[in-house]
C-alpha positions in Angstrom: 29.2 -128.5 -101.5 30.4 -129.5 -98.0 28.3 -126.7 -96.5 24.9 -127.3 -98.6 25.3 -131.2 -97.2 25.9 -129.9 -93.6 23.0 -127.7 -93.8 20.9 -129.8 -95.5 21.6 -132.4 -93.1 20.9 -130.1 -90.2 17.7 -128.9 -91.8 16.2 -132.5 -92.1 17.1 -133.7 -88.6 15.5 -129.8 -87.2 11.9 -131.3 -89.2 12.4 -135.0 -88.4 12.1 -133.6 -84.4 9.4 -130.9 -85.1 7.1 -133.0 -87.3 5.8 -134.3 -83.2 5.3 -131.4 -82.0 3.4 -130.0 -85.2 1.5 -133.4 -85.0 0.7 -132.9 -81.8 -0.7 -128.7 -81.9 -2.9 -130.0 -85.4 -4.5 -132.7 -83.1 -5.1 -130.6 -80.1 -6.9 -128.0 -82.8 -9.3 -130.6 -83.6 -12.6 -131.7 -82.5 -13.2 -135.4 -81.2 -15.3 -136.0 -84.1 -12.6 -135.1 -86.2 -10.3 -137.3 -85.0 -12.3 -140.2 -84.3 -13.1 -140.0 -88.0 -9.8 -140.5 -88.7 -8.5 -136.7 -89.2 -5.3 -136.6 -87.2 -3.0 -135.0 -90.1 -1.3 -131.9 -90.2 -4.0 -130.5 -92.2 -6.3 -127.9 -90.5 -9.4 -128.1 -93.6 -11.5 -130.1 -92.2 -14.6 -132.0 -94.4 -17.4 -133.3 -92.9 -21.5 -133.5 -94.1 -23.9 -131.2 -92.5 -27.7 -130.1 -92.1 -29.8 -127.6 -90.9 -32.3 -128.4 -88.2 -34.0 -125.9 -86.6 -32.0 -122.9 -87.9 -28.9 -124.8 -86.3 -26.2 -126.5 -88.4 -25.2 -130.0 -87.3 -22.6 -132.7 -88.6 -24.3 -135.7 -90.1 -23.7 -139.4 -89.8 -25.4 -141.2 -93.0 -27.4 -144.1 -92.1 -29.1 -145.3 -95.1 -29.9 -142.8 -97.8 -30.8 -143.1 -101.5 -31.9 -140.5 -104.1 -34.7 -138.4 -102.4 -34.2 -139.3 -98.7 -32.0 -139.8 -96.5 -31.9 -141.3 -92.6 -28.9 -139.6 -90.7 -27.8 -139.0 -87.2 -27.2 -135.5 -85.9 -24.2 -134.8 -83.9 -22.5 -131.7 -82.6 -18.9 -131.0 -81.9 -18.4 -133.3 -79.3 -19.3 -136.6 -81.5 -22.7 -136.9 -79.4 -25.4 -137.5 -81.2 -28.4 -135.3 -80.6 -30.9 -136.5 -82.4 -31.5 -140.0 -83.8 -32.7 -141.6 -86.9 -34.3 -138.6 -88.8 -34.9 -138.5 -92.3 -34.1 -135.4 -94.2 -33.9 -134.8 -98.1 -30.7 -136.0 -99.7 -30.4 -132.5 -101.7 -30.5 -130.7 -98.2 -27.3 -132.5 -96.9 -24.3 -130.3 -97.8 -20.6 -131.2 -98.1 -18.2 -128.8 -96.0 -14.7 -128.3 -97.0 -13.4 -125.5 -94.0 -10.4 -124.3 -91.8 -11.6 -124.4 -87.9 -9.7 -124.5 -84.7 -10.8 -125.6 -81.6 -9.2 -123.7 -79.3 -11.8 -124.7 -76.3 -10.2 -127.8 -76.2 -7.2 -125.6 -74.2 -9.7 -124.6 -71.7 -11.6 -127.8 -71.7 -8.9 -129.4 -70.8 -7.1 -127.1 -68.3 -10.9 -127.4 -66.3 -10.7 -131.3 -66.5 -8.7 -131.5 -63.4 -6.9 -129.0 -61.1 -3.6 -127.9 -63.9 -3.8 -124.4 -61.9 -2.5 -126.3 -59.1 0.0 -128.3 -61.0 1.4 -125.4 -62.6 1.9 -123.7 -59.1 3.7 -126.6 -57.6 5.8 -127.4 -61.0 7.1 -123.3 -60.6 7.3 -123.1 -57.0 9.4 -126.4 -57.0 11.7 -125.0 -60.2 12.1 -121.8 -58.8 13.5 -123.2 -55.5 15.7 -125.9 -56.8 16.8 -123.0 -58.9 18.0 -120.7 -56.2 19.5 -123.3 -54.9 21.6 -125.0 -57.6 23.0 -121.3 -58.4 24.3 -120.9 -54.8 25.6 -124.1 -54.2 27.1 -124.7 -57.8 29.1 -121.6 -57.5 30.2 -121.7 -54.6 31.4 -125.4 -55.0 32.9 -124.7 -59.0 34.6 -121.6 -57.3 36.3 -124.0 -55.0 37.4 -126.3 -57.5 38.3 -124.6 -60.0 40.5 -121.8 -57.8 40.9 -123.0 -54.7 44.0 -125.4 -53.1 42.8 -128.2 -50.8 43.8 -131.5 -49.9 41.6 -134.1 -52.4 40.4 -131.6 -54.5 40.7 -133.8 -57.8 39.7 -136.5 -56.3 36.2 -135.1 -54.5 35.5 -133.6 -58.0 36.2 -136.6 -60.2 34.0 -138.4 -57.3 31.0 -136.3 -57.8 31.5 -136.4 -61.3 31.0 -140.3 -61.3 27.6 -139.9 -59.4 26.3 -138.6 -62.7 26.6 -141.9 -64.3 24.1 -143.6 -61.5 20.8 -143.8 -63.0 18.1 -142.1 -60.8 16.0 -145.9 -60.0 19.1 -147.3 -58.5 19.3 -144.5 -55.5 15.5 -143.9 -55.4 14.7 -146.5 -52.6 17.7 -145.4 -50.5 16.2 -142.1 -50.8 12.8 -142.9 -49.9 13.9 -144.2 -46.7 16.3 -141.5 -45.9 13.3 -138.7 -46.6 10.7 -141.1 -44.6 13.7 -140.6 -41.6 13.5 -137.4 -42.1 9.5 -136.9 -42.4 10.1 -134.9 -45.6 7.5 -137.5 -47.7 4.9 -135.9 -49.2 6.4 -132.0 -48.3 7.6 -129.9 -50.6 11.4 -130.3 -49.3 11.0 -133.9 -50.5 11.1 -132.2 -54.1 13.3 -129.3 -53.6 16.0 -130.2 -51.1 18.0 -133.6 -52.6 18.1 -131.2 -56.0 19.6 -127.9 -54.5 23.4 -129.4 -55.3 23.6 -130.3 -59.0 26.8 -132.2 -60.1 26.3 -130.8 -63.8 26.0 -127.3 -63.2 29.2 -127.7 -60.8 31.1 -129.2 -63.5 29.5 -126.3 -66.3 30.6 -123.7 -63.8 34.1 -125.0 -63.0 35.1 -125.3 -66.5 34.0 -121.4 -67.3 35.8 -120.3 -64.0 38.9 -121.7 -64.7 38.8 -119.9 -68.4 39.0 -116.0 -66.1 42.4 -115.1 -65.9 44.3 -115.5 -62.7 45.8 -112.5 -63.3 42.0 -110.3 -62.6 41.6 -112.3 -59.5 44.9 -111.6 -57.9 44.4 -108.0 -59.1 41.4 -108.3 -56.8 43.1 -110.1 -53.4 45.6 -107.2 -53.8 42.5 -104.7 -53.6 41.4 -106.2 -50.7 38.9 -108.2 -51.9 37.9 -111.8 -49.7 37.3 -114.9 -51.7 34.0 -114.5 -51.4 33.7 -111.2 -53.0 36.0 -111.9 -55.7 32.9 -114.5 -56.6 30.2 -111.7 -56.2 32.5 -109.5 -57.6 34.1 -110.3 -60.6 33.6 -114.0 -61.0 29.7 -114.3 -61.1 29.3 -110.8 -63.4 31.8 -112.5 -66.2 29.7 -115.7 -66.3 26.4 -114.6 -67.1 26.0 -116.2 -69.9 27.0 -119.8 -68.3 24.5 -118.9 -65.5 22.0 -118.3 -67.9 22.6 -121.6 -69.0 22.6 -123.5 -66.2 19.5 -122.2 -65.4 17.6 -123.4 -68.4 18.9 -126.8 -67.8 17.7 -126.3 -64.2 14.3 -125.0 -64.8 14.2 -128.0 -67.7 14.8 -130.9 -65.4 12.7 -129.9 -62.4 9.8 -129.3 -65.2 10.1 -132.7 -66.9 10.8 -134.2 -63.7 8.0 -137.5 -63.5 10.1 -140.4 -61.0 11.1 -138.8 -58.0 8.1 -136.3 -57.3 5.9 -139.8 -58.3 7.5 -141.8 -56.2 8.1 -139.1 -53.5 4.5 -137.4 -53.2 0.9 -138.7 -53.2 -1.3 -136.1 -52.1 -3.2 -134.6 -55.2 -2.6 -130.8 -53.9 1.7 -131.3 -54.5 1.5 -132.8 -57.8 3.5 -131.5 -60.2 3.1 -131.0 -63.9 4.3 -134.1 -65.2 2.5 -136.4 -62.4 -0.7 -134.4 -63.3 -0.2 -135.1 -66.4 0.0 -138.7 -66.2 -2.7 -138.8 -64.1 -5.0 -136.6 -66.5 -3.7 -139.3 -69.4 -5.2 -142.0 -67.6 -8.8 -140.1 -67.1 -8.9 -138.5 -70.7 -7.5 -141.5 -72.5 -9.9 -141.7 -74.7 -10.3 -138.0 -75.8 -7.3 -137.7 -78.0 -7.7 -134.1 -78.7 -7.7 -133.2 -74.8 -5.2 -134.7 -74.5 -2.7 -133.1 -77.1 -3.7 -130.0 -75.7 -2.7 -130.4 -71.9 0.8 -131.5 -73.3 1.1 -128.8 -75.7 0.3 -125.7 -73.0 2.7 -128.1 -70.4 5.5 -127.3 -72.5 4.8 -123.8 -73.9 6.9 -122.6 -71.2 10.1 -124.3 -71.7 10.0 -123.3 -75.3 9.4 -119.3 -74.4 12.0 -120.2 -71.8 14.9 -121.1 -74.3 13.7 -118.2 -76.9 14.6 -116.1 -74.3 17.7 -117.6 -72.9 19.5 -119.4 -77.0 21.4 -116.5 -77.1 23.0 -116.9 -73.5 23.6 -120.5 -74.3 25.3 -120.4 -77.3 27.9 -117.5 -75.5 28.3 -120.2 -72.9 29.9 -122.0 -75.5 32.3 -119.9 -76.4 35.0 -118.6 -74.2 35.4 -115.5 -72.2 37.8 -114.0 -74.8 40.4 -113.0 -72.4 43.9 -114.1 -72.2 46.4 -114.6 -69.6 
């Protein structure tokens, strides 16, 4: 009984944070029409009236109508009306009960302003930072969790505290320190203040200091320097908290809205999130638009953890060696 509750309880919260994202693909599938109408469920069927004109179908709006006649407006699948005011026989009007999916809405939206460009900054940017939180965050958890130094607890616990600072507080300083600098509006405004990431130091020192002392002295006594015991033997048993770290790296430069805002204003180095916010403000009235620049924006991340949910959960467990 313990386990149906706990995985019943599990299952309900897993729906209660899909049902937005479900939401938010049916709406992005729909024409304006659709939703202006008020069809913004989770239900693809869409109904609508219809008549031929011409040989082509269009969506009707009813005007006046009785038994033998009625006046209707002809729209197509953008809500626009085509032709106004045209009366058509009332047995000629058809109800339409159907599944469609308007996929154009994707590409309608991806042309609406420059995403190709937002993309390419939003990768260049997470690749970067990237590269440069693994380098730094090894080499720093490899110091604190195995190396002997004057203040070593202290400079950790130190850094450590930084992580409770919200990001506004130390924005402004930063602003001025990058304008010093003439970094403003460059890429290295957005790459270099997130090369060192206190969380991935911390996620790294707590898996080095799991590998046995015992392997690494093995290794001194083959001749191996500090440094290559890291490349050696540390680095190939952590793959899986590398792994790891890197999702969480890749995550917060991609969902990263404040600092690139505040720190860049030239269109051509916006990233996805700015773009995104400025696309919201241009498109805010098509709804279906969009939910379909949001949903490709974060079709990455989720191929991203499908890829990497088996690293992280072995990042959770230990190394499985013993002193």
């Amino acid at each position: 009984m313990k386990k149906i509750f706990i995985y019943t309880l599990l299952v309900i919260c897993g729906l209660t944070m899909i049902v937005p994202f479900v939401w938010m693909l049916g709406v992005s599938l729909r024409s304006q029409l659709e939703v202006n109408q008020g069809a913004s469920g989770f239900n693809p069927v869409v109904k609508y009236q219809s008549y031929t004109h011409e040989g082509k179908e269009y969506q009707v709006s009813i005007v006046i109508g009785d038994k033998d006649s009625t006046v209707v407006n002809l729209m197509n699948d953008k809500a626009k009306i085509v032709k106004s005011y045209l009366k058509v026989p009332t047995a000629e009007i058809k109800e339409v009960k159907r599944l469609k999916f308007h996929w154009s809405n994707y590409a309608e939206a991806f042309r609406k302003v420059p995403f190709n460009i937002y993309f390419f900054n939003t990768i260049y940017v997470a690749i970067m930072v990237l590269i440069g939180t693994l380098i730094t965050s090894a080499l720093a958890a490899y110091a604190f969790a195995r190396m002997h130094f004057y203040g070593k607890d202290f400079i950790f616990y130190f850094l450590i505290s930084m992580m409770m600072v919200p990001e506004p507080i130390f924005i402004i300083p930063s602003y001025i320190l990058l304008n010093k600098f003439g970094w403003i509006n460059t890429y290295n405004a957005l790459i270099i203040p997130w090369i060192a990431n206190i969380f991935t130091i911390f996620l790294m020192r707590q898996h080095f200091k799991t590998i046995p002392q015992d392997l690494l002295d093995a290794a001194a006594i083959d001749g191996c320097s500090p440094f290559k015991i890291l490349y050696r033997i540390i680095l190939p048993l952590s793959k899986s908290i590398i792994a790891t770290a890197s999702v969480f790296s890749i995550i917060g430069s991609w969902n990263s809205f404040m600092w690139p805002l505040v720190m860049t204003n030239s269109p051509e180095l916006r990233v996805l999130q700015v773009g995104l916010s400025y696309f919201s403000q241009e498109a805010s009235s098509q709804t279906t638009l969009l939910m379909a620049a949001s949903s490709f924006s974060i079709l990455p991340l989720i191929v991203i953890f499908l890829f990497a949910q088996k690293s992280i959960i072995e990042s959770y467990s230990s190394s499985g060696m013993k002193e």
